[in-house]
PDB file of N, CA, C and O in Angstrom, chain B, residues numbered from 101:
ATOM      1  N   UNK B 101       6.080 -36.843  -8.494  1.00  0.00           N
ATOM      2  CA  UNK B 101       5.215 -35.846  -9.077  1.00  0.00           C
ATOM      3  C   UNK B 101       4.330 -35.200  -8.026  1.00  0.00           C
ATOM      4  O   UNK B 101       4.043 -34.008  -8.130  1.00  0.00           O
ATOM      5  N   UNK B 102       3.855 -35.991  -6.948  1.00  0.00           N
ATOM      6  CA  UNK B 102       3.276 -35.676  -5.908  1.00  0.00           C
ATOM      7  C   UNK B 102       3.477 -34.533  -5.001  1.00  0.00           C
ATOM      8  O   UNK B 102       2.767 -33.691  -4.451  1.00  0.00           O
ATOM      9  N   UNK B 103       4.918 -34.884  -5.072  1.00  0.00           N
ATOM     10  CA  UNK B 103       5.618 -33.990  -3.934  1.00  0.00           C
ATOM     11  C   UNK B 103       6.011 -32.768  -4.901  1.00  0.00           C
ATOM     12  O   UNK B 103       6.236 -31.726  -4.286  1.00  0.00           O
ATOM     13  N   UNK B 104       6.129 -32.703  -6.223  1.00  0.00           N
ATOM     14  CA  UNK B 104       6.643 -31.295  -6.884  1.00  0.00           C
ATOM     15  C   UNK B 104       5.034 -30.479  -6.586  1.00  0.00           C
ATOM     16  O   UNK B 104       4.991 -29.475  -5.875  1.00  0.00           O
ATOM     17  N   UNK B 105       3.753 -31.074  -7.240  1.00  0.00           N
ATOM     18  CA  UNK B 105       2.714 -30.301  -6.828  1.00  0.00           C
ATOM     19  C   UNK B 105       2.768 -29.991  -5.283  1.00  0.00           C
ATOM     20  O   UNK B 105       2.772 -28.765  -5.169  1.00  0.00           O
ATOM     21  N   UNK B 106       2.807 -30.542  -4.168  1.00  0.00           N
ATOM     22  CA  UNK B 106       2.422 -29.994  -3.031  1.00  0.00           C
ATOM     23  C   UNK B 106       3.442 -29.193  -2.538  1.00  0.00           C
ATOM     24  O   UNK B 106       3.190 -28.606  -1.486  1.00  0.00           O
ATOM     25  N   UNK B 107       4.841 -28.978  -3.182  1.00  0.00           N
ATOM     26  CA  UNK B 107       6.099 -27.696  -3.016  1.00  0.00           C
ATOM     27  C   UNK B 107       5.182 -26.801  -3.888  1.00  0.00           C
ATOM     28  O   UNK B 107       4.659 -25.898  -3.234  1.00  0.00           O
ATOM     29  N   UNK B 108       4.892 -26.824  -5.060  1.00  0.00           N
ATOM     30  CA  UNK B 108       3.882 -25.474  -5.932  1.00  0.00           C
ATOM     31  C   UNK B 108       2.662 -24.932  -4.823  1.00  0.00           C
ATOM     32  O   UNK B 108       1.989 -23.909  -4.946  1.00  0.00           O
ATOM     33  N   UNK B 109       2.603 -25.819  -3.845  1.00  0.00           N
ATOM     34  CA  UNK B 109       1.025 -25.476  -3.862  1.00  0.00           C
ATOM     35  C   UNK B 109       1.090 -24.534  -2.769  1.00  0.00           C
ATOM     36  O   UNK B 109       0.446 -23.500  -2.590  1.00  0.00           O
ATOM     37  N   UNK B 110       2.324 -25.291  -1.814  1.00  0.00           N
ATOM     38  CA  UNK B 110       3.030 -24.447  -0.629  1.00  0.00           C
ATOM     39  C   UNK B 110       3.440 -23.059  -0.997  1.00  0.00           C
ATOM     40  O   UNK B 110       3.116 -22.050  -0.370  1.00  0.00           O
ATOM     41  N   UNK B 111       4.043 -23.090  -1.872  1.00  0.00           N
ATOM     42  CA  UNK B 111       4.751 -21.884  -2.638  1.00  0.00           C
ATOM     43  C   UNK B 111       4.170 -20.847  -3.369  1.00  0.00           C
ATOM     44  O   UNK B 111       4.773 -19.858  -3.785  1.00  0.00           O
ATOM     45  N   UNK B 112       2.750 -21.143  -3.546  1.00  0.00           N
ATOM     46  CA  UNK B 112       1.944 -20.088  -4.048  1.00  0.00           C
ATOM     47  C   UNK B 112       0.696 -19.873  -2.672  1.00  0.00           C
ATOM     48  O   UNK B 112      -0.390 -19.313  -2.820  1.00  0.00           O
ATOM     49  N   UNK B 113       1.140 -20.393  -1.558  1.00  0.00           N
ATOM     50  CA  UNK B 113      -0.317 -20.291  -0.900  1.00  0.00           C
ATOM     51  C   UNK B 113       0.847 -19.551   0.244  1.00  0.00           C
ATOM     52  O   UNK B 113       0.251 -18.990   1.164  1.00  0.00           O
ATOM     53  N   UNK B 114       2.355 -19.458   0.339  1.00  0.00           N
ATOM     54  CA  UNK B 114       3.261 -18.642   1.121  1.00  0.00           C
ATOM     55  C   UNK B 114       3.080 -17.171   0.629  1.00  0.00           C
ATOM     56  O   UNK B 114       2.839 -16.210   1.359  1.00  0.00           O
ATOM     57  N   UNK B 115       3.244 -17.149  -0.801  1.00  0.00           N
ATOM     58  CA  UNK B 115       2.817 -16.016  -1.573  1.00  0.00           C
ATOM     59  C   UNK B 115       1.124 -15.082  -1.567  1.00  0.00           C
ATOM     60  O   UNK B 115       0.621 -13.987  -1.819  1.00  0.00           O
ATOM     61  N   UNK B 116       0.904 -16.035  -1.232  1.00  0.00           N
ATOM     62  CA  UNK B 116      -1.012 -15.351  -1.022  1.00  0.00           C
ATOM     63  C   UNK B 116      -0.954 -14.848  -0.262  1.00  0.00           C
ATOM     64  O   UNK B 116      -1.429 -13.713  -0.255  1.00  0.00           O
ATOM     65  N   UNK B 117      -0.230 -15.474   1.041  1.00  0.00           N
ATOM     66  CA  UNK B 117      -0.049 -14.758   2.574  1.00  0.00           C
ATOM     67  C   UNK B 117       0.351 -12.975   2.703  1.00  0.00           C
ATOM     68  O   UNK B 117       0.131 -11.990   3.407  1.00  0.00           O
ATOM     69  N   UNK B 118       1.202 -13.485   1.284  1.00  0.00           N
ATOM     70  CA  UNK B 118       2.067 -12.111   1.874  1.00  0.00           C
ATOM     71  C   UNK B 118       1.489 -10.864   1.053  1.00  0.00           C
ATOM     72  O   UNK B 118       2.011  -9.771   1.275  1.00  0.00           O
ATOM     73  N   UNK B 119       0.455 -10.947   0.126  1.00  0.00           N
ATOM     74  CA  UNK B 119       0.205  -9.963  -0.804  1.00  0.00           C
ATOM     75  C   UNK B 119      -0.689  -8.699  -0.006  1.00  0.00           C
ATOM     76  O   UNK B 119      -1.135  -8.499   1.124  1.00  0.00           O
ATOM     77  N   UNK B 120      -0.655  -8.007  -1.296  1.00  0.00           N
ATOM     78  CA  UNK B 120      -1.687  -6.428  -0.588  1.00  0.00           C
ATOM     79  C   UNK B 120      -2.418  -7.142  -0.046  1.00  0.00           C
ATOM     80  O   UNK B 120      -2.780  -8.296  -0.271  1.00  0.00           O
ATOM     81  N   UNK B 121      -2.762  -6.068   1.077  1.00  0.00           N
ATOM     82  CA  UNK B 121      -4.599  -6.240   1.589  1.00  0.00           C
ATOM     83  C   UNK B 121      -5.039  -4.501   1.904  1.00  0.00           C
ATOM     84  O   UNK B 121      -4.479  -3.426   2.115  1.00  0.00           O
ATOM     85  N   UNK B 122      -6.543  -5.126   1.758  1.00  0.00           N
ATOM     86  CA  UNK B 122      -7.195  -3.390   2.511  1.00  0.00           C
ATOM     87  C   UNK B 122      -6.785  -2.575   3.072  1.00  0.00           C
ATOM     88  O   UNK B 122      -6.432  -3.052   4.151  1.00  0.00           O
ATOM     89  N   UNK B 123      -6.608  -1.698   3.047  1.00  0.00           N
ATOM     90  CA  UNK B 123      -6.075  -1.128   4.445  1.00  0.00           C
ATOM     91  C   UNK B 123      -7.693  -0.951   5.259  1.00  0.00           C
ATOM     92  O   UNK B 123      -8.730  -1.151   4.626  1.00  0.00           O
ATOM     93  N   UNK B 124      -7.694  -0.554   6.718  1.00  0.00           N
ATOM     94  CA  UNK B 124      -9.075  -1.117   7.579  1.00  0.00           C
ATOM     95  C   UNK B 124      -9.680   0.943   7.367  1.00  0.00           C
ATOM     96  O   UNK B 124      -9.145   1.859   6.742  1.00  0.00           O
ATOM     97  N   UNK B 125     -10.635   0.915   8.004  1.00  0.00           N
ATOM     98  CA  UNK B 125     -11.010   2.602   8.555  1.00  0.00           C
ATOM     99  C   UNK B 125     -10.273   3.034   9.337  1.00  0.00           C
ATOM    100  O   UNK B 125     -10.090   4.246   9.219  1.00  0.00           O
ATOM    101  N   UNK B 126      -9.569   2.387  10.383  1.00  0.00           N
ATOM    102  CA  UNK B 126      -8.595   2.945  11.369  1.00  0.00           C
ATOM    103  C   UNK B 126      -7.514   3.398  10.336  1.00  0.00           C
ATOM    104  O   UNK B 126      -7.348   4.602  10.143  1.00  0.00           O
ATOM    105  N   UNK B 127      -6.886   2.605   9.768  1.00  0.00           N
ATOM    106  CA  UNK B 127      -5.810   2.915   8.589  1.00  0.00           C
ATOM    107  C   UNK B 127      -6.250   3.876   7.786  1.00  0.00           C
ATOM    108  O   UNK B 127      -5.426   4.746   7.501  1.00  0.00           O
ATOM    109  N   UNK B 128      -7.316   3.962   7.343  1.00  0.00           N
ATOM    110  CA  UNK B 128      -7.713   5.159   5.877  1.00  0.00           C
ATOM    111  C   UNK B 128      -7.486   6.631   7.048  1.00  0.00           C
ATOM    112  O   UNK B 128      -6.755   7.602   6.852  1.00  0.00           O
ATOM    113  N   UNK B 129      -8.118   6.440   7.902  1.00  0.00           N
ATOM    114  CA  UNK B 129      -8.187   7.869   8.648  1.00  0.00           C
ATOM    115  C   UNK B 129      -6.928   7.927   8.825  1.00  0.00           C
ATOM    116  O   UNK B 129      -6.621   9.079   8.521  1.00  0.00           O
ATOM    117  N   UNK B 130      -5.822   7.250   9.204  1.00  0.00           N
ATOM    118  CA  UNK B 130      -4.510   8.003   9.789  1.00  0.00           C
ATOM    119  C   UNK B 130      -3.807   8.117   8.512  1.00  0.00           C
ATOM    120  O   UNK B 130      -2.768   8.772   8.595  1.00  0.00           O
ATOM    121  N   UNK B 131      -4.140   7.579   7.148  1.00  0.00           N
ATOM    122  CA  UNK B 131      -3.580   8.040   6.419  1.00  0.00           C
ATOM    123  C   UNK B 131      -3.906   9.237   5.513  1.00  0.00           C
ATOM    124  O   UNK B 131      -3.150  10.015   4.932  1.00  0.00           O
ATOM    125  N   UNK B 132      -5.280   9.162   5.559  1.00  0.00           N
ATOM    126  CA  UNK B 132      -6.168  10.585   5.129  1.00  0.00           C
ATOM    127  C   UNK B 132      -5.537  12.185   6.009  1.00  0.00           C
ATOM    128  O   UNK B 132      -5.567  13.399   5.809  1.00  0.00           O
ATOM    129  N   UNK B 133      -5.090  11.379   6.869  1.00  0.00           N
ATOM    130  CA  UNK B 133      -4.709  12.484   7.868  1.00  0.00           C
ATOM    131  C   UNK B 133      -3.026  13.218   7.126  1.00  0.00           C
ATOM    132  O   UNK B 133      -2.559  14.302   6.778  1.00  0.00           O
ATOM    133  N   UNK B 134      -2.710  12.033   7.199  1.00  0.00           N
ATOM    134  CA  UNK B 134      -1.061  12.263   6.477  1.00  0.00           C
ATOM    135  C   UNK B 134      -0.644  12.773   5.462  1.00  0.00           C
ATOM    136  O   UNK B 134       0.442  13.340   5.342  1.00  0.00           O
ATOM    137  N   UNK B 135      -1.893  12.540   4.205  1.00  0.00           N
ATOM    138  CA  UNK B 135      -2.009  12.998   3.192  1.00  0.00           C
ATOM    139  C   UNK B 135      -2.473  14.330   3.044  1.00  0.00           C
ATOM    140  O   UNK B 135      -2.062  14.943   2.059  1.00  0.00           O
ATOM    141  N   UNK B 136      -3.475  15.066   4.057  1.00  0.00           N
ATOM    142  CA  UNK B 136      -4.242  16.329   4.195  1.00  0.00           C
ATOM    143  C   UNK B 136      -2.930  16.997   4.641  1.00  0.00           C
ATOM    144  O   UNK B 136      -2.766  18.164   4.285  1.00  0.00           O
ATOM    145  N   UNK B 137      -1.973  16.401   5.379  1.00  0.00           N
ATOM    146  CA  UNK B 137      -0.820  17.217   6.192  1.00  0.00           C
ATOM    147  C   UNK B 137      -0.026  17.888   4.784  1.00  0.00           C
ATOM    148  O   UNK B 137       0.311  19.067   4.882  1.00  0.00           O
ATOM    149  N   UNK B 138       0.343  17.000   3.196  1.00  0.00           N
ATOM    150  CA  UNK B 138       0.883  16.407   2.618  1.00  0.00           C
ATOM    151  C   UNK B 138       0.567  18.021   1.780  1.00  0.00           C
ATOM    152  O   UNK B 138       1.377  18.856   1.379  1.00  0.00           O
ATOM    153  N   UNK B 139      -1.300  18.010   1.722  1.00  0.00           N
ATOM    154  CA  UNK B 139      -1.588  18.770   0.840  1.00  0.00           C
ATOM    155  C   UNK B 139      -2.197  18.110   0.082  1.00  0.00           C
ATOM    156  O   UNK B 139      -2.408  18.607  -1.024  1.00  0.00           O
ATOM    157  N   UNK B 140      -2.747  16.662   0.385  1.00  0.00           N
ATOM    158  CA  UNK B 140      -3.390  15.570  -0.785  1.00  0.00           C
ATOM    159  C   UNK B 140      -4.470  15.149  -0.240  1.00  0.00           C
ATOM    160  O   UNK B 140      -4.794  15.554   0.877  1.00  0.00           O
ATOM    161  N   UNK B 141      -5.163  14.327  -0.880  1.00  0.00           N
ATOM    162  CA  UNK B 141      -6.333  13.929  -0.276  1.00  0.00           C
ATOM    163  C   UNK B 141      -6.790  12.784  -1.441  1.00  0.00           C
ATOM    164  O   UNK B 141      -6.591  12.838  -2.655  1.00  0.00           O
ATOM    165  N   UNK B 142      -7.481  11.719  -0.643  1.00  0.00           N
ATOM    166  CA  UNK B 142      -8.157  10.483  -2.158  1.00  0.00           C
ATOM    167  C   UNK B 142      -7.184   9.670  -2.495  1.00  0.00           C
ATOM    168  O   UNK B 142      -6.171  10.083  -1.931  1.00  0.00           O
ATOM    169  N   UNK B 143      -6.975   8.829  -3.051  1.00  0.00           N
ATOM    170  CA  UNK B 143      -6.453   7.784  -3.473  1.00  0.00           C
ATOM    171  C   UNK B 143      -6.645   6.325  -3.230  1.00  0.00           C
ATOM    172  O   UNK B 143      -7.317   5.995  -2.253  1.00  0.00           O
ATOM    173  N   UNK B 144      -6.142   5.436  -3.991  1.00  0.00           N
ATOM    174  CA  UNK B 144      -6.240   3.861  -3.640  1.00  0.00           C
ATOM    175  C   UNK B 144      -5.407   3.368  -2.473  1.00  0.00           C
ATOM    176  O   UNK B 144      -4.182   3.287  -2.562  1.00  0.00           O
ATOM    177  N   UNK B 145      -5.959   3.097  -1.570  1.00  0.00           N
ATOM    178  CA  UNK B 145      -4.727   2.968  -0.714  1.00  0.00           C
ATOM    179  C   UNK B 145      -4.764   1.100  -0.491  1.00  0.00           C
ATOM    180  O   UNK B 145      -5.705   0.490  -0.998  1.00  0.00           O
ATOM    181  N   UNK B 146      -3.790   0.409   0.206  1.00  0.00           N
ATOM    182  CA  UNK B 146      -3.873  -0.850   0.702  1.00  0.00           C
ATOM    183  C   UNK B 146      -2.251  -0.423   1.564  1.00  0.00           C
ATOM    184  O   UNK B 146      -1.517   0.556   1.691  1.00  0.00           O
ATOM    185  N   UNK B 147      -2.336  -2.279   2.134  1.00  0.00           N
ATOM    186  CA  UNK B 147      -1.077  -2.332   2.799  1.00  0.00           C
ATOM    187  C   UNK B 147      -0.308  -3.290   2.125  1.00  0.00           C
ATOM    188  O   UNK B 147      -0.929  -4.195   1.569  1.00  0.00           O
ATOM    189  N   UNK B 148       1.220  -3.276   2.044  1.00  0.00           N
ATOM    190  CA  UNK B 148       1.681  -4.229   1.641  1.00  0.00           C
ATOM    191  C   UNK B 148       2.407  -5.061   2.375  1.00  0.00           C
ATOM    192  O   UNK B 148       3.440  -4.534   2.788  1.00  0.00           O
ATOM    193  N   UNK B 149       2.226  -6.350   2.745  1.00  0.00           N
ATOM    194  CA  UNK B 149       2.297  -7.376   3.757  1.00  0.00           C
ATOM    195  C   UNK B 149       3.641  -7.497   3.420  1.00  0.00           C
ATOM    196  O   UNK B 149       4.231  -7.629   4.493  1.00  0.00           O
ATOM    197  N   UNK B 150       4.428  -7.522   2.521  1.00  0.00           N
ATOM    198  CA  UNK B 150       6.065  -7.725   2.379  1.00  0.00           C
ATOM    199  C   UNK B 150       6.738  -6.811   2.767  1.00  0.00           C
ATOM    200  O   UNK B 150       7.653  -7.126   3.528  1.00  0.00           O
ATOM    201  N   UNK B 151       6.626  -5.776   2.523  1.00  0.00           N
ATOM    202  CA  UNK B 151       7.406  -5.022   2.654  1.00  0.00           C
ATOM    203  C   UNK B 151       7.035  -4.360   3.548  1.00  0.00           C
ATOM    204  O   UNK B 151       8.086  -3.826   3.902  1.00  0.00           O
ATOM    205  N   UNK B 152       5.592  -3.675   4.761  1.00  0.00           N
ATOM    206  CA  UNK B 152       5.350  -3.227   5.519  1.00  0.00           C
ATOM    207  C   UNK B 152       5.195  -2.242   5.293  1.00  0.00           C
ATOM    208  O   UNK B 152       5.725  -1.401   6.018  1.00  0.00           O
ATOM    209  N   UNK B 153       4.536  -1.903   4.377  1.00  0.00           N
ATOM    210  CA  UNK B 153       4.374  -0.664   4.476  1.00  0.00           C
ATOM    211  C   UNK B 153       3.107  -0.066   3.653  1.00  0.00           C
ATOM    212  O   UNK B 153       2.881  -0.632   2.584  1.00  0.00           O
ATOM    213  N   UNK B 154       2.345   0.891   3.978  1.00  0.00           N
ATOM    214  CA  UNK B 154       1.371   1.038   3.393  1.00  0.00           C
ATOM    215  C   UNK B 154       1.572   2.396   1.954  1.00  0.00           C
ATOM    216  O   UNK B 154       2.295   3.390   2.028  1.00  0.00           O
ATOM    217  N   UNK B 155       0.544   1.930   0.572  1.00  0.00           N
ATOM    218  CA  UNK B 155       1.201   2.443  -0.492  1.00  0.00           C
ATOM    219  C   UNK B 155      -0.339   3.191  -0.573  1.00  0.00           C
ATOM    220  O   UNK B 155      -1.295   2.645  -0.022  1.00  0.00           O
ATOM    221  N   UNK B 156      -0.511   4.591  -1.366  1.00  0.00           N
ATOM    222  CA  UNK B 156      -1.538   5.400  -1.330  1.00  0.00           C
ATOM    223  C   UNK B 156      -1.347   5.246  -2.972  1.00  0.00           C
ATOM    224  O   UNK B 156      -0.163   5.279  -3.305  1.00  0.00           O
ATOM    225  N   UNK B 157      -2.207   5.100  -3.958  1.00  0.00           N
ATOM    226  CA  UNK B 157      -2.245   5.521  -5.534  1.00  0.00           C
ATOM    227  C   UNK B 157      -3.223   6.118  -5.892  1.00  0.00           C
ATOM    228  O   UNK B 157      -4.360   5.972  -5.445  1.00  0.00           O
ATOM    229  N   UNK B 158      -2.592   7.435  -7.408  1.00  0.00           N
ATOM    230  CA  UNK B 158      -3.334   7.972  -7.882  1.00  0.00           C
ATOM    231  C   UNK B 158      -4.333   9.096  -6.540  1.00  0.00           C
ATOM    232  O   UNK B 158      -5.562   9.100  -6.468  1.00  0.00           O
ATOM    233  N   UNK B 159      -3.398   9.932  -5.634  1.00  0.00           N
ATOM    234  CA  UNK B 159      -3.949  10.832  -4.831  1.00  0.00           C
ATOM    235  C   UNK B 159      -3.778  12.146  -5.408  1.00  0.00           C
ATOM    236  O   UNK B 159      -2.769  12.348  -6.084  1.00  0.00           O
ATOM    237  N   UNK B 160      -4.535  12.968  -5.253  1.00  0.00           N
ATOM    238  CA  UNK B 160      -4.723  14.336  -6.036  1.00  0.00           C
ATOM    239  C   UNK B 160      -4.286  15.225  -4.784  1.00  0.00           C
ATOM    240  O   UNK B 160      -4.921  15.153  -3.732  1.00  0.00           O
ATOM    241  N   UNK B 161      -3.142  16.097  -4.934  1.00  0.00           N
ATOM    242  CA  UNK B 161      -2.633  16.817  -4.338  1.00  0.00           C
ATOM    243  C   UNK B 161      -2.462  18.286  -5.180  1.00  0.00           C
ATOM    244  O   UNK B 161      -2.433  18.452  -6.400  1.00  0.00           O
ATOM    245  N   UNK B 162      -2.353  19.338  -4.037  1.00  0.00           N
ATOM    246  CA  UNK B 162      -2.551  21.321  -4.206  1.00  0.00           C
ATOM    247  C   UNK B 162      -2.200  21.190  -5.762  1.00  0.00           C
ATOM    248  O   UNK B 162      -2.937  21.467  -6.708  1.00  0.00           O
ATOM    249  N   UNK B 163      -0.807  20.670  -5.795  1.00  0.00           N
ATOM    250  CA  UNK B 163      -1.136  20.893  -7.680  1.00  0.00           C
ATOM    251  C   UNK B 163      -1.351  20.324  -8.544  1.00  0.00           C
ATOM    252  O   UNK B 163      -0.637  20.344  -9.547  1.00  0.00           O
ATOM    253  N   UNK B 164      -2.472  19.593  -8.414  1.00  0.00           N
ATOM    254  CA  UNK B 164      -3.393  19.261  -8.676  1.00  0.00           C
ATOM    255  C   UNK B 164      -3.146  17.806  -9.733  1.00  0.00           C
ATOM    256  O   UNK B 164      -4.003  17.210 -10.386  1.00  0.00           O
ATOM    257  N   UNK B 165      -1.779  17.534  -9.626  1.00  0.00           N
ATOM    258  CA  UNK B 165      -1.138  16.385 -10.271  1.00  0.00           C
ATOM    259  C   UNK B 165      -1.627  14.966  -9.724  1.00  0.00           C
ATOM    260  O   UNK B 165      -1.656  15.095  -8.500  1.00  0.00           O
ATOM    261  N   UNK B 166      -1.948  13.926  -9.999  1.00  0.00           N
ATOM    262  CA  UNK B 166      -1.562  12.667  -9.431  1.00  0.00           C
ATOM    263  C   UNK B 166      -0.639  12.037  -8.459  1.00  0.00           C
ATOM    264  O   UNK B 166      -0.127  11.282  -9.285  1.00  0.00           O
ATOM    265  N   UNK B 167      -0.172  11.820  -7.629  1.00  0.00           N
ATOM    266  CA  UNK B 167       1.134  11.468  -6.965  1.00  0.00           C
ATOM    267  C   UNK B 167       0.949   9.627  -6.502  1.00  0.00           C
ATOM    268  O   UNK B 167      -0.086   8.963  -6.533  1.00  0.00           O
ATOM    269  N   UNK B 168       2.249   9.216  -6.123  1.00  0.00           N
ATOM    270  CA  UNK B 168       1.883   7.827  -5.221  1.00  0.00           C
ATOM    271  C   UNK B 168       2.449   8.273  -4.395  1.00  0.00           C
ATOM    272  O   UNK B 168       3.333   9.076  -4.693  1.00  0.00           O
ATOM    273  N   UNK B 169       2.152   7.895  -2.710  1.00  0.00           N
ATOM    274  CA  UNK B 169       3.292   7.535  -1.592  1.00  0.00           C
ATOM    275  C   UNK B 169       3.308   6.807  -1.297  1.00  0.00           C
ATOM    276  O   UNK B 169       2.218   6.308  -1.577  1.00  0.00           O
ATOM    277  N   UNK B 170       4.205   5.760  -0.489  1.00  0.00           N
ATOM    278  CA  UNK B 170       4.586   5.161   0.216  1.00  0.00           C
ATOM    279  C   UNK B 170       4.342   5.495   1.923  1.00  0.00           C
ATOM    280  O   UNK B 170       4.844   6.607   2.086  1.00  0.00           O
ATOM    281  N   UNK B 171       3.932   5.132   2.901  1.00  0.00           N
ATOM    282  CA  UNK B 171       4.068   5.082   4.471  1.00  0.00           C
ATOM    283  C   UNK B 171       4.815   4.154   5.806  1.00  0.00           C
ATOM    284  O   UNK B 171       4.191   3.855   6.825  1.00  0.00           O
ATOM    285  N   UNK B 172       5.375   4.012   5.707  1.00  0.00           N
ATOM    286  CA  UNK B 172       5.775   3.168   6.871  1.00  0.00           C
ATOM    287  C   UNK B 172       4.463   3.075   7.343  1.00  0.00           C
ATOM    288  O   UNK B 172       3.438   3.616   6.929  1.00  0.00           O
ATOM    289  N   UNK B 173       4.760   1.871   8.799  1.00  0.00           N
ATOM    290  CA  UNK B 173       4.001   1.617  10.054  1.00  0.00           C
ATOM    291  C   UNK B 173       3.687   3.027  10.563  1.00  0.00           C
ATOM    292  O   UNK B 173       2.585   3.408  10.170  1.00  0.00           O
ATOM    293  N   UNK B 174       4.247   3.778  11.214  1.00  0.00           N
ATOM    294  CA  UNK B 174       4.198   4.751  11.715  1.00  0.00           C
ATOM    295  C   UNK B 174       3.355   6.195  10.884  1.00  0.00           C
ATOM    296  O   UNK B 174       3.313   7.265  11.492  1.00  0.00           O
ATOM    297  N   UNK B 175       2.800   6.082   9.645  1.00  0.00           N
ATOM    298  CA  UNK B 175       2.363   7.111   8.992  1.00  0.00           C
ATOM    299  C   UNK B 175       3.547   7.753   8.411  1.00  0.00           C
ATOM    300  O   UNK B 175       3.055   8.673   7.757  1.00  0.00           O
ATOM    301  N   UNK B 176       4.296   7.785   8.326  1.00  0.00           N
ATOM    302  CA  UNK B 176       5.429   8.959   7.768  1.00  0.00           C
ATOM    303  C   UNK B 176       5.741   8.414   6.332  1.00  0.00           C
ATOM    304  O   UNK B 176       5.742   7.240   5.962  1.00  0.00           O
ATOM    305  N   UNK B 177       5.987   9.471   5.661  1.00  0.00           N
ATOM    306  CA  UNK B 177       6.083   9.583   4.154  1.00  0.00           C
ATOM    307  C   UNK B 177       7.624   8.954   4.453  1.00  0.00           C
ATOM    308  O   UNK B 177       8.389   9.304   5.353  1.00  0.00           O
ATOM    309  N   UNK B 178       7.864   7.822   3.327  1.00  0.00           N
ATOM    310  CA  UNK B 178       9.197   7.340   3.155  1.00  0.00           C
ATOM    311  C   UNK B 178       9.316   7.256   1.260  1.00  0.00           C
ATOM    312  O   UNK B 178      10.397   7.120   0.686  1.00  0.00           O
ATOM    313  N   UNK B 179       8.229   7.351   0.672  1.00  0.00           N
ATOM    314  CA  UNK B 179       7.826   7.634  -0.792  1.00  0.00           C
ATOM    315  C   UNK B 179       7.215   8.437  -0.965  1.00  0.00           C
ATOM    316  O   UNK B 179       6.195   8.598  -0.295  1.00  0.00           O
ATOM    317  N   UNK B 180       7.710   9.578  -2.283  1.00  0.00           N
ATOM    318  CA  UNK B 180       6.763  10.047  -2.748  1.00  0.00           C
ATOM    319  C   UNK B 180       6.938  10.671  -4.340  1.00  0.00           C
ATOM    320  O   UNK B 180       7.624  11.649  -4.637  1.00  0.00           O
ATOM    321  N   UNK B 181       6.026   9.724  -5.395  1.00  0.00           N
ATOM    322  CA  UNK B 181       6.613  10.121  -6.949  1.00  0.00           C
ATOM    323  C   UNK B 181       5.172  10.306  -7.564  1.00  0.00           C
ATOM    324  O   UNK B 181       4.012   9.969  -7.327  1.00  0.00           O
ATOM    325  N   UNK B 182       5.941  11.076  -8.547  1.00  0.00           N
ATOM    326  CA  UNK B 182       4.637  10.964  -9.904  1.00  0.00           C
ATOM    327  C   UNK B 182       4.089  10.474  -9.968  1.00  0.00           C
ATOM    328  O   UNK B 182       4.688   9.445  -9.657  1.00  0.00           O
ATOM    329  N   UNK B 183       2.744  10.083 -10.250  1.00  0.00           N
ATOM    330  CA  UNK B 183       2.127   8.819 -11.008  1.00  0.00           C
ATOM    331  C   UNK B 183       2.364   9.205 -12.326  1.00  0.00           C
ATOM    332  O   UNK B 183       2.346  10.312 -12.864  1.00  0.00           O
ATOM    333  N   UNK B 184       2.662   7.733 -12.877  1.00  0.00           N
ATOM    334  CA  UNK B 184       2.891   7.776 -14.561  1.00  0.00           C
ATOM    335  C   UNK B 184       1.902   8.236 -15.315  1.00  0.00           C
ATOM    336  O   UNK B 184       2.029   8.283 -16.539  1.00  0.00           O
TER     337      UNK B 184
END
């Protein structure tokens, strides 16, 4: 029983590792930047530690809709949809 809790405990504390985080001020500016290029501006942004890549939500862009993107490392749009 010992050893099934300390595989759970491993297994959710591997998972903590890998979840969103903040993105920093260095990050908001190069993505504020990407997004102004975009025609957007504002949104929730973080990074996502799995997949690498940083996700922008709920940004208000020229027409005046909602959008999400997606960014690689590098700033470059590799997503970009509706928000629901």
């Amino acid at each position: 029983m010992t050893r099934i809790l300390l595989a759970l405990a491993f297994i959710f504390a591997a998972g903590a590792a890998l979840a969103d985080r903040p993105v920093t001020p260095e990050e908001r500016a190069k993505l504020d930047k990407a997004l102004a290029a975009a025609g957007c501006k504002g949104g929730e942004m973080e990074f996502d530690s799995k997949d690498k890549k940083f996700e922008v939500d709920k940004t208000t862009c020229a027409d005046g809709k909602l959008w999400e993107y997606d960014f690689d490392s590098s700033y470059k749009v590799i997503k970009k949809e509706l928000e629901d």
